[in-house]
N, C-alpha and C positions, 0 to 999 in steps of 0.2 A: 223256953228251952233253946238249944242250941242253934238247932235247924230253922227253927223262928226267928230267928236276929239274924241269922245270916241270909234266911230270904227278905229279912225287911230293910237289912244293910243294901242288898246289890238291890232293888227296889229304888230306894234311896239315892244310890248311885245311878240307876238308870234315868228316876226322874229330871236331877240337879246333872246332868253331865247333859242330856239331851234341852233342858234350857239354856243351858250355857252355849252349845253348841247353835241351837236357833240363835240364839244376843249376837253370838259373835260373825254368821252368817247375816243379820240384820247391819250389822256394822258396816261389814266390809263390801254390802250392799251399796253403803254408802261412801265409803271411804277406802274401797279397794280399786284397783284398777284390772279393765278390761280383761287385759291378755292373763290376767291371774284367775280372774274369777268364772273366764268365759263367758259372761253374760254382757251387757249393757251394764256400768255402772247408773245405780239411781233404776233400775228398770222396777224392781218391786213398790216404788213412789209411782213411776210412770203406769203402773197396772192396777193402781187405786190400792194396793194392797196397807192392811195395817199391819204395822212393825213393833217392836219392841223400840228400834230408834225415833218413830212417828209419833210414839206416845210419851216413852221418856225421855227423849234426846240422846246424841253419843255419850256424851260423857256418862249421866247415870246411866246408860245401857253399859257403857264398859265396868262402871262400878258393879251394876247386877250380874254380872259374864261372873267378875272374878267372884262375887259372894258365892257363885253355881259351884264354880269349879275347886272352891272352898270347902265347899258341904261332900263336894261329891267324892274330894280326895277324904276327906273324917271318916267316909262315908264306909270308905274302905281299909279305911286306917288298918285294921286289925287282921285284915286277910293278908296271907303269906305270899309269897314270890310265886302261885300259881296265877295271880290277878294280877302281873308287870306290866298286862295288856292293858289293862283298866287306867293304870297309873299313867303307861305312859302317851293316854288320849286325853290326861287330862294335862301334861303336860303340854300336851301338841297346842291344845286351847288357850293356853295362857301364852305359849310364846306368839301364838298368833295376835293375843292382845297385845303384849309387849310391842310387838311390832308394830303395831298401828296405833302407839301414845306418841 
């Protein structure tokens, strides 16, 4: 029914937008700078932590960013201009990738 696709779409969207957004925080872990990200760059390496870039590297970590934020724009493909919010975090996501190719 109706109400079933539309809780399994933003579902959907919440899982694939919330990976995308961990990848692209893993990233810029790595290849952001200081005064942007506020932290230490490299501090989640420094903290033993495991990454999305530890395991895949940047590059396929950015290629899994954009796969995320692919799924999770489909995801919402069909909902109306009350979800421009949805859309435009998924935007935010991808220029962020843009920027750090």
């Amino acid at each position: 029914n109706r109400w079933n696709k539309l809780l399994f779409d933003r579902m959907e969207y919440a899982k694939n937008i919330g990976l995308a957004f961990q990848i692209v925080d893993d990233i810029l872990d790595v290849t952001g700078e200081k005064e942007v990200l506020g932290k230490p760059v490299g501090s989640d390496a420094g903290n033993g932590k495991t990454t999305f870039v530890t395991v895949y590297g940047v590059e396929k970590s950015r290629e899994l960013a954009c796969e995320y934020t692919k799924l999770a724009k489909e995801a919402i493909a069909e909902l109306n201009d009350e979800n421009k919010r949805l859309k435009k975090e998924i935007e935010r996501l991808r220029l962020q990738l843009s920027v750090q190719n």
